[in-house]
C-alpha positions in Angstrom: -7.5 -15.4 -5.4 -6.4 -14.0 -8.7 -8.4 -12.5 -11.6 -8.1 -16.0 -14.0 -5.0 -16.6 -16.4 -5.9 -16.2 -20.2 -6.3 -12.9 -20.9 -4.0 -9.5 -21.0 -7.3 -7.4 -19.5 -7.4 -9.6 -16.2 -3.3 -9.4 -16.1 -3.6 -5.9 -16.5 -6.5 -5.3 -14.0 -4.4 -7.9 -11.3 -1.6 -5.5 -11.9 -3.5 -2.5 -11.0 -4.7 -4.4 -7.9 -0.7 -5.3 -7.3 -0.4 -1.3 -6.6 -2.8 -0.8 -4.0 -1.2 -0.9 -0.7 -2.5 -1.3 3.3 -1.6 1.7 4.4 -0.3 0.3 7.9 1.6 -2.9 6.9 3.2 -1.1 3.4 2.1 -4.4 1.7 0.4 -4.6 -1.7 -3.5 -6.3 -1.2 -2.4 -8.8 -4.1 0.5 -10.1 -1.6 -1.5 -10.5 1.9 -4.4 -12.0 -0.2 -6.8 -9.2 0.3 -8.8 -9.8 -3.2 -11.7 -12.4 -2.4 -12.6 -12.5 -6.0 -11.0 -10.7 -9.6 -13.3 -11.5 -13.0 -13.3 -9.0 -16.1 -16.4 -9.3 -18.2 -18.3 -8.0 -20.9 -21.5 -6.7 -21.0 -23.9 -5.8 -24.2 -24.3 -1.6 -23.6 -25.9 0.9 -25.6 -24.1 1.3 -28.9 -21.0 -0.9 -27.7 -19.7 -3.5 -25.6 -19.3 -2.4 -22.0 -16.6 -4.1 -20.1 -16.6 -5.2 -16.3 -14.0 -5.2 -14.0 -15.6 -6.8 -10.6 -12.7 -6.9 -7.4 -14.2 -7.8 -4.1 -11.8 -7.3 -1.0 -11.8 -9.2 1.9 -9.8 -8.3 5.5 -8.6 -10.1 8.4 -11.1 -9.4 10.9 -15.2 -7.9 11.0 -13.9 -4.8 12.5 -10.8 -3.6 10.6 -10.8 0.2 11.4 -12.7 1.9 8.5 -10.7 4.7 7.4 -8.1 2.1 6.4 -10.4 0.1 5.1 -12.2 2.7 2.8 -8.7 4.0 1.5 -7.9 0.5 0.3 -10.9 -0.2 -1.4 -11.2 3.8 -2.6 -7.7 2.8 -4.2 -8.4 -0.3 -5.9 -11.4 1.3 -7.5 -9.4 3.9 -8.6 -6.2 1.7 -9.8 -8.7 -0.7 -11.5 -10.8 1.7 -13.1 -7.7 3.5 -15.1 -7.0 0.1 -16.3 -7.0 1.3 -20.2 -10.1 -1.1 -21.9 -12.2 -0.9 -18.6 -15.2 1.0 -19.1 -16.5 -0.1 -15.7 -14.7 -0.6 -11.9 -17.0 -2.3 -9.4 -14.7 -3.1 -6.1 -16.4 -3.6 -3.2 -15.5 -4.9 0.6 -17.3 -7.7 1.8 -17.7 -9.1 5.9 -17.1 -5.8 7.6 -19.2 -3.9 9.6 -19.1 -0.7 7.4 -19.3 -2.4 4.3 -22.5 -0.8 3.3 -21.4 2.8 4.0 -17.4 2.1 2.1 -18.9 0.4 -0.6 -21.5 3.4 -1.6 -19.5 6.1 -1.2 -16.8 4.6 -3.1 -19.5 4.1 -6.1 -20.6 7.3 -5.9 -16.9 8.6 -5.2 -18.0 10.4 -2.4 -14.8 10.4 -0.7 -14.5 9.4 3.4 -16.4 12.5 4.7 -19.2 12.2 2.4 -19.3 8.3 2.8 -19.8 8.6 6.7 -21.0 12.0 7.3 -20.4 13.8 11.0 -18.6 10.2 11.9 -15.4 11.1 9.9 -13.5 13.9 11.0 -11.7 14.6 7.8 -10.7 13.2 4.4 -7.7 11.0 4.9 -4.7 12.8 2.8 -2.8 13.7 6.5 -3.5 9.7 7.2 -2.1 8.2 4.2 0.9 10.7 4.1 1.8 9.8 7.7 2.0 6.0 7.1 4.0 6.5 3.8 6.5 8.6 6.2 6.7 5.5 8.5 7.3 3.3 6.0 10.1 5.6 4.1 11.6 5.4 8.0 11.3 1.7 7.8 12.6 1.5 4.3 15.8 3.4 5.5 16.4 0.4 7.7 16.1 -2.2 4.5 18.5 -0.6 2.5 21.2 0.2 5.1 21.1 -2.6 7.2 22.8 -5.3 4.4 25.6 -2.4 4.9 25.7 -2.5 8.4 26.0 -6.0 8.7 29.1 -5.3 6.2 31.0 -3.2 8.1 29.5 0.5 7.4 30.0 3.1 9.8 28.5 5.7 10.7 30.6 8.5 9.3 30.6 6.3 5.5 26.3 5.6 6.1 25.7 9.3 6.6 27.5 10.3 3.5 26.0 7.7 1.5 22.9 8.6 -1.1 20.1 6.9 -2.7 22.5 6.6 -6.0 25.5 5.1 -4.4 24.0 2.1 -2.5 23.4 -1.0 -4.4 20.3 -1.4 -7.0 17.6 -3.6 -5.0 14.1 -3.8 -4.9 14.0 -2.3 -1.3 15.9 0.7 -3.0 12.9 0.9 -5.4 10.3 1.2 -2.6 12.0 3.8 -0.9 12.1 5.9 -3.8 8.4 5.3 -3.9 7.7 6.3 -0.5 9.6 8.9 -0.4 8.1 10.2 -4.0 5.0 9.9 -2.9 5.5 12.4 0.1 7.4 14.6 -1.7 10.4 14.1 -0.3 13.5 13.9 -2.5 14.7 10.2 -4.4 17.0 10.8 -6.9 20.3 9.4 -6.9 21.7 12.6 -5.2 19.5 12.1 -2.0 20.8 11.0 0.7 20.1 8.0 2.2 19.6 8.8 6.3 17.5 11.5 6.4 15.2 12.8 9.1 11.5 13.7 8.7 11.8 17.0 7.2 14.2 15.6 4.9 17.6 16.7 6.1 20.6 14.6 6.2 21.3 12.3 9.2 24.8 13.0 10.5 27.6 10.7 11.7 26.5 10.9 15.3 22.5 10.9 14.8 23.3 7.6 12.6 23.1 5.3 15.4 20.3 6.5 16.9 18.2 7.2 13.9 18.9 3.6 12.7 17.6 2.1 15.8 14.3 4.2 15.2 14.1 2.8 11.7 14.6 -0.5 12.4 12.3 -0.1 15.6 9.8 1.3 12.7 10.3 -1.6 10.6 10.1 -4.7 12.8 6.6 -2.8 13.9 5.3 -2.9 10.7 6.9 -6.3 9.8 5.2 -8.1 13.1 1.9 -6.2 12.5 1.4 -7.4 8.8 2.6 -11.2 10.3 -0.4 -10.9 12.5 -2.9 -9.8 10.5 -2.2 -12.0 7.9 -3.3 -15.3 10.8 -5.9 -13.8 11.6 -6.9 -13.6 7.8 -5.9 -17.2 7.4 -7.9 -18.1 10.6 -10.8 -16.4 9.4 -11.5 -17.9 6.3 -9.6 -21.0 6.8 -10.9 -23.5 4.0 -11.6 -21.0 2.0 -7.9 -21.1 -0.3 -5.9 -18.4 2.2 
């Protein structure tokens, strides 16, 4: 459900919302219908008006794990609170078994540790950073598989770079991923590249491409799943 129509604020907050992803399916929460509710609202404050922006998440199931959880609502606080003309960000998560626990220490912006104590091994930087690296790996698979079906080899596919494939929007979120990472995405990148970032050569190409697209389809069939069970679960309820 989207923050109502009528007003750039509640575009601009839905937008934020539109770049907060699940870290394991490498969807936007806007896309699998994460937000339960979106309303921007103004409040009479002390010496000026103080204006709301109120997101409440939903998930598939009661027991979605929680550090994925917390780092999906941690980033829509964060995306909707930089929303320039938002003085306030309340996101919360409702139906899930650490609700209470996410939902303070995102208030309070106590990060993952402080939020669940001697439960959480660590923050979850390494976490986030290795599902971004799958999903550059799956991304590898989006762009270069229109080429394979096309007739690309390996020996033109491993010379090939970021700038020399066609413009898409799969392009674009490899560049993402891979930005976010820290791994290079200009137009003299290339596009096959192992994890440490070094070029794919002719005769890894097959191989490697099989691991991408193994990487993909994963991701692909996981986000398919969880987005029944999030229709199942609040069937009736305009999923």
């Amino acid at each position: 459900m989207r923050c109502p129509p009528g007003s750039e604020l509640r575009d601009a907050v839905w937008a934020a919302l539109g770049t907060v992803l699940d870290p394991e399916l490498d969807e936007p929460i806007t896309e699998l219908d994460f937000v339960e509710s979106c309303t921007v609202s103004e409040h009479a404050a002390t010496g000026a008006a103080e204006v709301v922006a109120t997101v409440v998440l939903r998930l598939p199931t009661f027991f979605c794990a929680p550090n994925f959880s917390f780092l999906m609502v941690a980033d829509a606080f964060d995306a909707v609170a930089a929303v320039p003309g938002v003085t306030r960000a309340e996101v919360t998560l409702a139906d899930h078994h650490a609700s209470a626990e996410i939902n303070g220490g995102v208030a309070a912006q106590a990060g993952f540790v402080g939020s669940f104590g001697e439960e959480a091994g660590a923050e979850l930087d390494e976490l986030r950073e290795q599902f971004l690296r799958k999903a550059a790996l799956a991304g590898q698979d989006r762009v270069a598989r229109p080429l394979v079906d096309a007739g690309a080899g390996p020996d033109e596919l491993a010379a090939l770079t970021l700038g020399s494939v066609p413009p898409s929007p799969e392009l674009n979120r490899l560049r993402e991923r891979r930005a976010a990472i820290g791994m290079a995405h200009g137009d003299d990148a290339p596009l096959l590249v192992q994890a440490d970032g070094s070029r794919v050569t002719a005769a890894q190409v097959p191989l490697h491409l099989r691991r991408a697209r193994l990487q993909r389809i994963g991701i692909e069939t996981n986000g398919e799943y969880c987005k029944s069970l999030l229709k199942t679960r609040y069937a009736g309820a305009g999923v």
